[in-house]
Backbone and ligand atoms as CSV (ligand in chain L), in Angstrom:
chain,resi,resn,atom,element,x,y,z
A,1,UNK,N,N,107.264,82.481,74.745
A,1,UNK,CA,C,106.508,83.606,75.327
A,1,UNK,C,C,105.838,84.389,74.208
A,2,UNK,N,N,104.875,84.546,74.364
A,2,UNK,CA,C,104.032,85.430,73.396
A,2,UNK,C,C,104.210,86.869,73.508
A,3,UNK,N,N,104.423,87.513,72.247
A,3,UNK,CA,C,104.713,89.109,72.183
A,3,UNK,C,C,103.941,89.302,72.906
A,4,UNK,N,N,104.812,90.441,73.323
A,4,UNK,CA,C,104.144,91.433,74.668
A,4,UNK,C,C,103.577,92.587,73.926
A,5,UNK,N,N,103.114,93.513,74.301
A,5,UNK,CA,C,102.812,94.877,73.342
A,5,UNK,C,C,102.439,96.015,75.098
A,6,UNK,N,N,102.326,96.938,75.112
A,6,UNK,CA,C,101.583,97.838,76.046
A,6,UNK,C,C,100.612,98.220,76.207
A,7,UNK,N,N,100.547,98.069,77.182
A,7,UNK,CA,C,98.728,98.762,77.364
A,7,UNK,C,C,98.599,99.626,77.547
A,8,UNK,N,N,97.516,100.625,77.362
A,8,UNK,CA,C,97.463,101.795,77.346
A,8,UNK,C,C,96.364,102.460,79.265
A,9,UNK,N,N,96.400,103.685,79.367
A,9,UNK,CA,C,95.608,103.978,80.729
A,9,UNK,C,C,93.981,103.702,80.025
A,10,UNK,N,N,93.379,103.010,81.178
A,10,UNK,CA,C,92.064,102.926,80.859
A,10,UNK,C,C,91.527,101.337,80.930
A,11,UNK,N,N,92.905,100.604,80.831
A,11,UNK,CA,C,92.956,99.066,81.025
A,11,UNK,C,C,93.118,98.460,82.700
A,12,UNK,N,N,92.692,98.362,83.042
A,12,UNK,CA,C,92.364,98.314,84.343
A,12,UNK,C,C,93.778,97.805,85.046
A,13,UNK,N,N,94.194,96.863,85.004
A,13,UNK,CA,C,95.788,95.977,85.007
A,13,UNK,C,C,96.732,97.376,85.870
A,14,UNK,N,N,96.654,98.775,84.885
A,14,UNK,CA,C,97.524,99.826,85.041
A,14,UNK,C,C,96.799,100.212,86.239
A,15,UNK,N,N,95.235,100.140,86.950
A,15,UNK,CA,C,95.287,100.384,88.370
A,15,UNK,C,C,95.327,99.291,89.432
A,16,UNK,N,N,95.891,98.250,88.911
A,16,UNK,CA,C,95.988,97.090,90.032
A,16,UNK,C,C,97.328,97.300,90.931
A,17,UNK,N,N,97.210,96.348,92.182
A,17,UNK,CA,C,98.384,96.251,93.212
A,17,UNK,C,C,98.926,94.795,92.430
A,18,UNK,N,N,100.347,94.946,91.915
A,18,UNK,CA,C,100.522,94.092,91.352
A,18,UNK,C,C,101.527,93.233,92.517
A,19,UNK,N,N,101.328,91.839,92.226
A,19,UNK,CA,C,101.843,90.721,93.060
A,19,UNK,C,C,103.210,90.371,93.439
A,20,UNK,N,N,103.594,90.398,94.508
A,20,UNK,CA,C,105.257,90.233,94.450
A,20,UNK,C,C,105.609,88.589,93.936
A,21,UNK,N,N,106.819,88.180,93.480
A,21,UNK,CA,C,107.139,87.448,93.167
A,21,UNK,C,C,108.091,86.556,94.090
A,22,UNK,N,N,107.630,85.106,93.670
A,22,UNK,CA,C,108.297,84.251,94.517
A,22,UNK,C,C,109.380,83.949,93.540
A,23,UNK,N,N,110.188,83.249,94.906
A,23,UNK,CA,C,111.522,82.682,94.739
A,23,UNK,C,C,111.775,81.984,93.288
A,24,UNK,N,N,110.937,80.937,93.318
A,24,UNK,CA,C,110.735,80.218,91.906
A,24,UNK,C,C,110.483,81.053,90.585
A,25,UNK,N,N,109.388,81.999,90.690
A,25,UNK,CA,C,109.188,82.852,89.516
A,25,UNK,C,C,110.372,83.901,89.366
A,26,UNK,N,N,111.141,84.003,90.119
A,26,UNK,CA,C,112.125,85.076,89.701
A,26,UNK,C,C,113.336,84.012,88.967
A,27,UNK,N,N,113.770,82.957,89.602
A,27,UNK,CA,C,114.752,81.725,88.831
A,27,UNK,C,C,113.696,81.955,87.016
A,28,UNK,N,N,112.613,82.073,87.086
A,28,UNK,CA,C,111.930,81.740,85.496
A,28,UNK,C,C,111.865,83.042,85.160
A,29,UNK,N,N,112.190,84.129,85.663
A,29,UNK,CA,C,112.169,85.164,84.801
A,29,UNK,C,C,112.700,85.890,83.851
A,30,UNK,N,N,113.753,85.116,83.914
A,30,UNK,CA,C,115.045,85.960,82.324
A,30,UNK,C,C,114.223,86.204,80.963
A,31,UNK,N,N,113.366,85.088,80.442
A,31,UNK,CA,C,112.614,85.424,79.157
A,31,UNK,C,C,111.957,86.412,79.199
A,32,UNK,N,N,110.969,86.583,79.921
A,32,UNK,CA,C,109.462,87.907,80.302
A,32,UNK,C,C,110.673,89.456,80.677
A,33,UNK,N,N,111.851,89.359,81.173
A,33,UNK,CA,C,112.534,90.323,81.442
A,33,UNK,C,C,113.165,90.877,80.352
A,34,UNK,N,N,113.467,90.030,79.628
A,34,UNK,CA,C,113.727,89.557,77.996
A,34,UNK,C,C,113.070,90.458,76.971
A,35,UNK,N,N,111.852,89.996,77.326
A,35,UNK,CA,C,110.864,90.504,75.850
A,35,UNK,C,C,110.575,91.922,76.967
A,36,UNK,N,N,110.615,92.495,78.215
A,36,UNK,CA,C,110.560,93.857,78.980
A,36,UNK,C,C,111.333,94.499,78.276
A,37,UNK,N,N,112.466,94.448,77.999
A,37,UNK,CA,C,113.793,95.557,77.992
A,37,UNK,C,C,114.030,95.281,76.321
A,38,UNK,N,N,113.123,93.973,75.392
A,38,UNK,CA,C,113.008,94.611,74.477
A,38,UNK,C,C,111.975,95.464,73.841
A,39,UNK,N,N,110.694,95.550,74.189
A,39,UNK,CA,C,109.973,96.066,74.228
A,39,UNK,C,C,110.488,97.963,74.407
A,40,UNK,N,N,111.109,97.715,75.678
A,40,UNK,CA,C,110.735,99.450,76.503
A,40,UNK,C,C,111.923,100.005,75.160
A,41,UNK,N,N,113.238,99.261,74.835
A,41,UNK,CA,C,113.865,99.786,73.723
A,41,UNK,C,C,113.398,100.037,72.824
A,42,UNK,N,N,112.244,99.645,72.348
A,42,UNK,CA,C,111.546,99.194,70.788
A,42,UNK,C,C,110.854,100.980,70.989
A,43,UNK,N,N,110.281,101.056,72.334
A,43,UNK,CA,C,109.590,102.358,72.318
A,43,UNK,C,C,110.241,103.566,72.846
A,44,UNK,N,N,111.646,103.336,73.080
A,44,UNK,CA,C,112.264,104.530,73.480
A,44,UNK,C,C,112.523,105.063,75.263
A,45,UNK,N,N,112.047,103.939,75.733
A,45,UNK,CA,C,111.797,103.996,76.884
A,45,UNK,C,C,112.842,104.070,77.613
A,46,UNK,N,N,112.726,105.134,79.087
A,46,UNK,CA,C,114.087,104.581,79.751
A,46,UNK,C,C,113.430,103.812,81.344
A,47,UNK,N,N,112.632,103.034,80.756
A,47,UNK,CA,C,111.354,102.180,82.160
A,47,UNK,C,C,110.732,102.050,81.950
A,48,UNK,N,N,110.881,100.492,82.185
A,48,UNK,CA,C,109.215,100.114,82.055
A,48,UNK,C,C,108.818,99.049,83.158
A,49,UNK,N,N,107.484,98.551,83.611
A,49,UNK,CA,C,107.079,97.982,84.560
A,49,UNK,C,C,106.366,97.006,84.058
A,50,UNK,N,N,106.209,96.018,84.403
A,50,UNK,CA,C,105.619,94.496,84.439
A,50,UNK,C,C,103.957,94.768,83.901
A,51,UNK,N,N,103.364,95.565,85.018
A,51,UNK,CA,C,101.757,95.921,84.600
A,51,UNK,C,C,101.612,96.627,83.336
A,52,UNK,N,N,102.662,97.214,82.813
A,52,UNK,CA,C,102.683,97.724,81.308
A,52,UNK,C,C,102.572,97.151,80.593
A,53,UNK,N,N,102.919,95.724,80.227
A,53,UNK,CA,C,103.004,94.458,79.357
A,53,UNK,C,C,101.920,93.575,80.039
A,54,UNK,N,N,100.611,94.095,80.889
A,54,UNK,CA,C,99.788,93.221,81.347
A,54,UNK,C,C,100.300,92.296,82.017
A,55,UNK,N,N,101.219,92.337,82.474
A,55,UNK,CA,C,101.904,91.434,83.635
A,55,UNK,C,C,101.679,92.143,85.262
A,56,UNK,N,N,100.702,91.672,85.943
A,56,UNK,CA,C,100.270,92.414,87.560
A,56,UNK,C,C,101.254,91.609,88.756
A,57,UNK,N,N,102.379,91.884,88.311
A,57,UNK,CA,C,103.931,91.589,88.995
A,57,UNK,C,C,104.846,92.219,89.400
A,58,UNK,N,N,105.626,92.486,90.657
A,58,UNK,CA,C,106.076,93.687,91.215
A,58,UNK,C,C,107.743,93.435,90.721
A,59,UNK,N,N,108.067,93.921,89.166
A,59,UNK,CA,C,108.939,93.681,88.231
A,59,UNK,C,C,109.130,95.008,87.734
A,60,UNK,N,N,110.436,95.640,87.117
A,60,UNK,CA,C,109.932,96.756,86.353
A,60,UNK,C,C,112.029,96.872,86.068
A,61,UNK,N,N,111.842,97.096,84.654
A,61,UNK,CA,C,113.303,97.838,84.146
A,61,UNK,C,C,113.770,99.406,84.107
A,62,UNK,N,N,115.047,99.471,84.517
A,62,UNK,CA,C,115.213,101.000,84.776
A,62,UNK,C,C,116.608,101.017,83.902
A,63,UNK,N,N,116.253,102.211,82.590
A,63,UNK,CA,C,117.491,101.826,81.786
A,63,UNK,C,C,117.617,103.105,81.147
A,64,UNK,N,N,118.103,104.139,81.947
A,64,UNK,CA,C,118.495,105.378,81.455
A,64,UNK,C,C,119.349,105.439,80.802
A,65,UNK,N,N,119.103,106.928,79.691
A,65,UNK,CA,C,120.076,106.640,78.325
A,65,UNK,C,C,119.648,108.015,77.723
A,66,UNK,N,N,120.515,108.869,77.495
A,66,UNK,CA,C,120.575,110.182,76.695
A,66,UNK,C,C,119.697,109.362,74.914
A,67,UNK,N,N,118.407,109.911,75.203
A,67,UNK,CA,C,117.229,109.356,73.961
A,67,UNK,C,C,116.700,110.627,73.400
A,68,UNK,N,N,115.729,110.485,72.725
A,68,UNK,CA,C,115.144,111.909,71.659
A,68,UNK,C,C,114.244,112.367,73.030
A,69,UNK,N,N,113.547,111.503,73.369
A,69,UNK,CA,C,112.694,111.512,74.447
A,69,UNK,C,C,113.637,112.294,75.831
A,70,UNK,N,N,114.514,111.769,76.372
A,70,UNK,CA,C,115.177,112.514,77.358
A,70,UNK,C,C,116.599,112.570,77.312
A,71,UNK,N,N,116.649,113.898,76.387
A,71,UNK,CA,C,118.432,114.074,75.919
A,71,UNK,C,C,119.340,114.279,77.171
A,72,UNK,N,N,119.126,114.466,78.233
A,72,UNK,CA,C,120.064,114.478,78.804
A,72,UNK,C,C,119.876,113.881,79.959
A,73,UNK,N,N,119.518,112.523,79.772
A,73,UNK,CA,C,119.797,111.555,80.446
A,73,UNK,C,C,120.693,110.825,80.658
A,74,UNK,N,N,120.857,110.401,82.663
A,74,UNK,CA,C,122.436,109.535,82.402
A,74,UNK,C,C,122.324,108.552,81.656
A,75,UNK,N,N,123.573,108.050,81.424
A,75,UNK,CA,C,123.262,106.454,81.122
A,75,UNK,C,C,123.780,105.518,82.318
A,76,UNK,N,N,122.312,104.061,81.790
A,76,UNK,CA,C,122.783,103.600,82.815
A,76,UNK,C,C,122.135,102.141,81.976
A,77,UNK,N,N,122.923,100.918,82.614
A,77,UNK,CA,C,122.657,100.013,81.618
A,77,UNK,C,C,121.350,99.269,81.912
A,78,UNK,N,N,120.457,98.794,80.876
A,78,UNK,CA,C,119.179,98.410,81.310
A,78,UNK,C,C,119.103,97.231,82.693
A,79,UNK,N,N,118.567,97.645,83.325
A,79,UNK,CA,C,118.309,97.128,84.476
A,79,UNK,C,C,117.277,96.343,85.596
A,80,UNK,N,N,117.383,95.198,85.770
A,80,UNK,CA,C,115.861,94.293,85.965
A,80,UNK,C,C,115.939,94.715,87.343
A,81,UNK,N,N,114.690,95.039,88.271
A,81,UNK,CA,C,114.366,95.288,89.626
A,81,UNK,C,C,113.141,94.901,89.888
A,82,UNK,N,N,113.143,93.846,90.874
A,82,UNK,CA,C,112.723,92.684,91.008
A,82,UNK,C,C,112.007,92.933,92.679
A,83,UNK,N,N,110.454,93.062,92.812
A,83,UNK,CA,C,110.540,93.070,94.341
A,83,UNK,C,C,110.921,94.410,95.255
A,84,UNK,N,N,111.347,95.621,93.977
A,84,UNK,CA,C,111.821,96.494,94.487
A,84,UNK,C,C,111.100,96.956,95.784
A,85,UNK,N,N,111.590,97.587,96.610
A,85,UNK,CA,C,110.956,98.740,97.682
A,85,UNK,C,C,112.096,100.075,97.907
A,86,UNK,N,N,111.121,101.157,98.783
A,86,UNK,CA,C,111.724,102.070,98.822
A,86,UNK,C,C,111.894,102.051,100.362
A,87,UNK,N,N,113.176,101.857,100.648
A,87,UNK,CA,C,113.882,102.112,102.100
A,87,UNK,C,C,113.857,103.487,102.674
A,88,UNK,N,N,114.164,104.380,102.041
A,88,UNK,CA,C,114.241,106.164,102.611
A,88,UNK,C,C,113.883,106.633,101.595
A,89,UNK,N,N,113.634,107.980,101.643
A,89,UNK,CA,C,113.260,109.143,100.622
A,89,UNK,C,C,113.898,110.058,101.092
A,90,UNK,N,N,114.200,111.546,100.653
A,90,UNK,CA,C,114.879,112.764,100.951
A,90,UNK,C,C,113.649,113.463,101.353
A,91,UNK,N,N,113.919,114.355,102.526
A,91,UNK,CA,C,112.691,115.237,102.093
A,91,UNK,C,C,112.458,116.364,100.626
A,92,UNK,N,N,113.805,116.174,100.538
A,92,UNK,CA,C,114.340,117.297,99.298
A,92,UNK,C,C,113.289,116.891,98.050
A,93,UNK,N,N,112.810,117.757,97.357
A,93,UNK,CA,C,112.362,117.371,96.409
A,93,UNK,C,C,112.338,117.682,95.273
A,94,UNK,N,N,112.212,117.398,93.818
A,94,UNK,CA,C,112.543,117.865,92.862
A,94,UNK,C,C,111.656,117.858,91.698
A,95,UNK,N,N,111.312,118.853,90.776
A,95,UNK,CA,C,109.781,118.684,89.910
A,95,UNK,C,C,110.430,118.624,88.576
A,96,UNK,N,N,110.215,117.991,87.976
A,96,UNK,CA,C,110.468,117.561,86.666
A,96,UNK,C,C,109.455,116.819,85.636
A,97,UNK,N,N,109.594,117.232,84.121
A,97,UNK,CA,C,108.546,116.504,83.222
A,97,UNK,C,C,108.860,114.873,83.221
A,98,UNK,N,N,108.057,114.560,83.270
A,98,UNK,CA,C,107.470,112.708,82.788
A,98,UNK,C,C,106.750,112.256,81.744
A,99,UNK,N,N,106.694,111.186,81.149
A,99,UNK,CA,C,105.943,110.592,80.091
A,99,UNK,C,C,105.860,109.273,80.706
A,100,UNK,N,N,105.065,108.695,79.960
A,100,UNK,CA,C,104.618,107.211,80.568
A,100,UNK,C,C,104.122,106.118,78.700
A,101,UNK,N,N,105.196,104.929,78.641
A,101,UNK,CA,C,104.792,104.664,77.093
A,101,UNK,C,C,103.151,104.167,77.289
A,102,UNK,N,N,102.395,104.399,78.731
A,102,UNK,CA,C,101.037,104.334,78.857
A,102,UNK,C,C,100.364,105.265,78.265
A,103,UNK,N,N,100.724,106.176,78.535
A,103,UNK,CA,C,100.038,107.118,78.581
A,103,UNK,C,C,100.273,108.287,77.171
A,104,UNK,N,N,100.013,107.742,75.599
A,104,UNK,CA,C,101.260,108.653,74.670
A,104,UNK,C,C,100.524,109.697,74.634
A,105,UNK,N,N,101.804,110.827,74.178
A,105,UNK,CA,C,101.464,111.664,73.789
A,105,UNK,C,C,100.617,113.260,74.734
A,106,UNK,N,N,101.489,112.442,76.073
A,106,UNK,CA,C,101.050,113.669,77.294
A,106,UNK,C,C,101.915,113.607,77.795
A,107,UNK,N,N,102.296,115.100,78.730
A,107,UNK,CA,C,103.778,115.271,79.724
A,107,UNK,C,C,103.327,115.439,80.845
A,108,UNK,N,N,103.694,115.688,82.182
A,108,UNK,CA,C,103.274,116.054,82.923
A,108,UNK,C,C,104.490,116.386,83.879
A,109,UNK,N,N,104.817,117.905,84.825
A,109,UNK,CA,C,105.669,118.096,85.421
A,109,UNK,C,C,105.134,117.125,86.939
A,110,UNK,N,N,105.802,116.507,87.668
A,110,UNK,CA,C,106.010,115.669,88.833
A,110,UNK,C,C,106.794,115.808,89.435
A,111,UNK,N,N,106.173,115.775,90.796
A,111,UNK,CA,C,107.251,116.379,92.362
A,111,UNK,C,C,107.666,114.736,92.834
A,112,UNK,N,N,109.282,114.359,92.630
A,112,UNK,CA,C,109.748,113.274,93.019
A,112,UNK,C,C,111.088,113.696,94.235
A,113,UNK,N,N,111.060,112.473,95.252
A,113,UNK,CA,C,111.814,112.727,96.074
A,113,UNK,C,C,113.649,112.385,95.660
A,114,UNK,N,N,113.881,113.595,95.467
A,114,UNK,CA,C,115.796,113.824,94.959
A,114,UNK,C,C,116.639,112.269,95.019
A,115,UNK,N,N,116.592,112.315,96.127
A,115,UNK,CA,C,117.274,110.690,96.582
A,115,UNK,C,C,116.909,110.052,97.079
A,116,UNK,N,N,117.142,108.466,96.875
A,116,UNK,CA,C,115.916,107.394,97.546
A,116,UNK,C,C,117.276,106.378,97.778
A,117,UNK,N,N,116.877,105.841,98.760
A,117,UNK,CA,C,117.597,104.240,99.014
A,117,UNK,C,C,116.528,103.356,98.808
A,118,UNK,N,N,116.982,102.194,98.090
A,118,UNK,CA,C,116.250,101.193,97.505
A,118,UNK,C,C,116.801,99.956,97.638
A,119,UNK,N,N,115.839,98.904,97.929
A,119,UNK,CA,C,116.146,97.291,98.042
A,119,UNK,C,C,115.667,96.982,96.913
A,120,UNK,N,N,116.032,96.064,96.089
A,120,UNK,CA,C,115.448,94.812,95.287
A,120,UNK,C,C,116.252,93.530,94.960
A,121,UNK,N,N,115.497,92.985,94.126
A,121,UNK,CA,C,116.333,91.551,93.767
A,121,UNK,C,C,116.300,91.528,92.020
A,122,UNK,N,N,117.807,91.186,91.678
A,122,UNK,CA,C,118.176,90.648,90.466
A,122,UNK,C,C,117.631,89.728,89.973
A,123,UNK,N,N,117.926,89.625,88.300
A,123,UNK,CA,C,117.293,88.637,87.942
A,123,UNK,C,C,117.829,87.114,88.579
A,124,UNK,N,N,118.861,86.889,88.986
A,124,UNK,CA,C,119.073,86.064,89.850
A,124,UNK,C,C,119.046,85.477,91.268
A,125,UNK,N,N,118.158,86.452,92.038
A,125,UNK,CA,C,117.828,86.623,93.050
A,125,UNK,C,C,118.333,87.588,93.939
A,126,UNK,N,N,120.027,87.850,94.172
A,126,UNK,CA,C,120.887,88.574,94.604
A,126,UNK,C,C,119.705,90.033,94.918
A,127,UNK,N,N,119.986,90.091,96.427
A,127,UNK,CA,C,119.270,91.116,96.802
A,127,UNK,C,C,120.333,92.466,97.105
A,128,UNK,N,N,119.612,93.617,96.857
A,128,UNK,CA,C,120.601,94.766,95.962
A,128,UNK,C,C,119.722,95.841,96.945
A,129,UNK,N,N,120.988,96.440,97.824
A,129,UNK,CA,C,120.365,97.773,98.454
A,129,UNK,C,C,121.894,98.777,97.737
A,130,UNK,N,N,121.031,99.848,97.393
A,130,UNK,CA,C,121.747,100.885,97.034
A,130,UNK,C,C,120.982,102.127,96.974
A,131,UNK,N,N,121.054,103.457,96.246
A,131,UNK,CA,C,121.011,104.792,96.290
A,131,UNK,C,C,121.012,105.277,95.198
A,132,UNK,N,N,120.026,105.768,94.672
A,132,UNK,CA,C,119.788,106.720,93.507
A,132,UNK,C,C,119.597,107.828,93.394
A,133,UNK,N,N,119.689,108.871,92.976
A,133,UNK,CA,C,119.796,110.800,92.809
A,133,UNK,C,C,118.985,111.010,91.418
A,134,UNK,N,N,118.850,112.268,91.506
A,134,UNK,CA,C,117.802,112.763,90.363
A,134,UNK,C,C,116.933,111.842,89.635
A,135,UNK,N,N,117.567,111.801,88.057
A,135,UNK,CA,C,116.836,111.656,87.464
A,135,UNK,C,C,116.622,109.576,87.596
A,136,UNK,N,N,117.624,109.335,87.876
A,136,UNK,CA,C,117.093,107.676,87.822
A,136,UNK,C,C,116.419,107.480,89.130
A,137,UNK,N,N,116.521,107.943,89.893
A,137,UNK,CA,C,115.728,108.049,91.076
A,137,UNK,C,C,113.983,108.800,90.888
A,138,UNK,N,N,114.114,109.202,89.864
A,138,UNK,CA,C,112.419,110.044,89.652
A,138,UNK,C,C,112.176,108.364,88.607
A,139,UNK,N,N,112.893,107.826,87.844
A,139,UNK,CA,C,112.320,106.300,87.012
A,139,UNK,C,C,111.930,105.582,87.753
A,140,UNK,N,N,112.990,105.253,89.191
A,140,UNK,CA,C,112.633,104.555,90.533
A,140,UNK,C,C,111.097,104.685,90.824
A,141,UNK,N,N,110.802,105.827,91.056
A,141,UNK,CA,C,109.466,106.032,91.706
A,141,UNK,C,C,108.614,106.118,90.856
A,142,UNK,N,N,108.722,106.778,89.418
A,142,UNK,CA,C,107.302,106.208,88.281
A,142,UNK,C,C,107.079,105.148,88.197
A,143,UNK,N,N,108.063,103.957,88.167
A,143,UNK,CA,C,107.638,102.494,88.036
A,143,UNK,C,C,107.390,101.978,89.082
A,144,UNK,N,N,108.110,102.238,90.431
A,144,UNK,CA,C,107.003,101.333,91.538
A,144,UNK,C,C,106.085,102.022,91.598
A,145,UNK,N,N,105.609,103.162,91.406
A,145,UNK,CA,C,104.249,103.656,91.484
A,145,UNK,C,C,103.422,102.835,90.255
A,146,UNK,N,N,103.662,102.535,89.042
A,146,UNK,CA,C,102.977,101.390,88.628
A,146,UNK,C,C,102.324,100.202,89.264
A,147,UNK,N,N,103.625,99.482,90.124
A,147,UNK,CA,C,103.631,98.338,90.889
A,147,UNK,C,C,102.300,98.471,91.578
A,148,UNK,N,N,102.036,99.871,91.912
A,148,UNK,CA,C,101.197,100.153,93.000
A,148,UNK,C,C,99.295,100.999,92.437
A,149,UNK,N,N,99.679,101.076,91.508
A,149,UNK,CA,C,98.371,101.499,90.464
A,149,UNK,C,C,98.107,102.488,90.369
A,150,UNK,N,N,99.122,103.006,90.558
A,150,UNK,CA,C,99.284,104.844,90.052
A,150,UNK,C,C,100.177,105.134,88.940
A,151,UNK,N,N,99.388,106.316,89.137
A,151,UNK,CA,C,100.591,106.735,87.138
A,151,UNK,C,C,100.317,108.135,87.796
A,152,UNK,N,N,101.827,108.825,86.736
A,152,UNK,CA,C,102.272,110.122,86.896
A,152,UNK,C,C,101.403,111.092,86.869
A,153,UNK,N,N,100.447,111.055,85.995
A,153,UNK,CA,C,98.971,112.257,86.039
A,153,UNK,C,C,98.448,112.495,87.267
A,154,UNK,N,N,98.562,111.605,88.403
A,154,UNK,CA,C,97.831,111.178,89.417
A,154,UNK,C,C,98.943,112.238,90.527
A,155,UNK,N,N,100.200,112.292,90.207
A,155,UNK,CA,C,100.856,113.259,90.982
A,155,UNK,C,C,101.288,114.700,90.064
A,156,UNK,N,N,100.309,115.297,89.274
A,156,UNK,CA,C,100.510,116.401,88.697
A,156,UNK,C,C,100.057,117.260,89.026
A,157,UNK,N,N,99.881,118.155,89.052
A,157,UNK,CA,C,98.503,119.653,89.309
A,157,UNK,C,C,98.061,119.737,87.970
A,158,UNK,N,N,96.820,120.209,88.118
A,158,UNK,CA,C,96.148,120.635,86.471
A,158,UNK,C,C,96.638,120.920,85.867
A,159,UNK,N,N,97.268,122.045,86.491
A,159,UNK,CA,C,98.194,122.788,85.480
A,159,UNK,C,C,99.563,122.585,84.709
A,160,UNK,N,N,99.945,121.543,85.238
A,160,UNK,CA,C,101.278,120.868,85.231
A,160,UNK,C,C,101.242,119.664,83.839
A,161,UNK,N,N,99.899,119.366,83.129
A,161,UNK,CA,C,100.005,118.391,82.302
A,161,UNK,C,C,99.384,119.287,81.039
A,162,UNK,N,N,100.325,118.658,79.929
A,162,UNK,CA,C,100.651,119.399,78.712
A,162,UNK,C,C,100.485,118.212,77.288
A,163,UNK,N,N,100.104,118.528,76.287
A,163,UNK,CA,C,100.173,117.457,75.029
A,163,UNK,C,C,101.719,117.499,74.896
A,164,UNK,N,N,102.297,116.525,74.056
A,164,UNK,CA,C,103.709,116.345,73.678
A,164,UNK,C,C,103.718,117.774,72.378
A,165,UNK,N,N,102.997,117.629,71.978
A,165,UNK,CA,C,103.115,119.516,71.048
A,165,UNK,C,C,103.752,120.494,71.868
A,166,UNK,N,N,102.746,120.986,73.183
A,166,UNK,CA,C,102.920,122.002,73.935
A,166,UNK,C,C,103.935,121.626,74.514
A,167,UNK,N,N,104.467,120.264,75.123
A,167,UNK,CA,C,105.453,120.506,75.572
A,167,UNK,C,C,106.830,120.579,74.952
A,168,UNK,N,N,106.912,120.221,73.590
A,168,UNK,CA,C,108.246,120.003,72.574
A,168,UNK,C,C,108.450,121.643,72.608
A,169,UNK,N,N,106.872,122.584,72.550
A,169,UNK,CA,C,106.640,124.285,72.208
A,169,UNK,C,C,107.759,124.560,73.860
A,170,UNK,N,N,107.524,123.982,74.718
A,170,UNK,CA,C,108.237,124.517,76.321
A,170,UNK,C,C,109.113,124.410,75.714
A,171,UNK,N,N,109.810,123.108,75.924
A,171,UNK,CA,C,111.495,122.924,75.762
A,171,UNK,C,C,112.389,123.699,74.428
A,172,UNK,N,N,111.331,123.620,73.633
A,172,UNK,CA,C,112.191,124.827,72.682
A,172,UNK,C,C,112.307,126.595,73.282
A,173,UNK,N,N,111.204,127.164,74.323
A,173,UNK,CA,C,111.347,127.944,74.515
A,173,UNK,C,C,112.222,128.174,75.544
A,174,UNK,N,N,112.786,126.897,76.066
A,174,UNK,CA,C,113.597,127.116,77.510
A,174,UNK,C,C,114.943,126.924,77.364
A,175,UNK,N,N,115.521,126.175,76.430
A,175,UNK,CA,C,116.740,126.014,75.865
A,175,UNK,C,C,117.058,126.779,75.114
L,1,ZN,ZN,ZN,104.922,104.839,83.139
């Protein structure tokens, strides 16, 4: 497999409906999932999605982890979700900052729904319904919103998106 690298917003790929995957391509996917979760580590990431690595495939890793980027994050061990969908949403909702390794060097506060029930499939096919809360549940929905050719700017208010300066200037003033 040939290094992967990221693409940045402006590459068209990041507004495509990316393709679900068949039976067969998910049995071949351990390598490409492989060079995903080393990649999103390489950049600090706690998620990353298939269309990020120019792959227009409904794929994406969710691998929360107390990082420089988001100190107080759970941990949770990197994780392939395969085919994902979203079964329920809360109406409850919750606004919190985002980054995207698309998008460097911008924040943006985003209104995500608290708790979600979610289907997908493992890298082995094994299909996986379960329930996510806060913050891995707001990763849930930035990356299938990839899947789907949206990015986080796209659910911000004007006012709500900040350079990584201004926002390092917030979090020092709020802690
Ligand atoms: Zn992103």
């Amino acid at each position: 497999m040939p290094a992967l690298d990221i693409i940045q917003l402006g590459n068209p790929i990041l507004r495509a409906q990316a393709v679900t995957l068949t039976s067969v391509q998910i049995e071949q996917s351990a390598p490409f999932l492989g060079s995903l979760k080393d990649i999103m580590s390489k950049y600090q990431g706690v998620g990353i999605a298939a269309p990020q690595v120019g792959q227009s495939v409904r794929a994406f890793i969710v691998a929360s982890r107390p990082n420089a980027r988001y100190p107080h994050a759970p941990l949770m061990e990197p994780t392939a979700m395969l085919n994902p969908e979203l079964l329920w949403q809360s109406d409850e909702m919750e606004q919190d900052w985002e980054g995207c390794l698309s998008i460097p060097g911008i924040r943006a506060k985003v209104n995500r729904h608290k708790r979600i029930q979610v289907r997908y499939q493992t890298e082995s096919g094994q299909v996986i319904e379960t329930e996510f809360d806060g913050f891995i549940a707001r990763i849930f929905q930035h990356e299938l919103d990839h899947l789907n050719g949206i990015v986080f700017l796209d659910r911000a208010g004007k006012h709500d998106v900040v350079t990584e300066n201004e926002y390092q200037k917030l979090m020092g003033i709020s802690q």
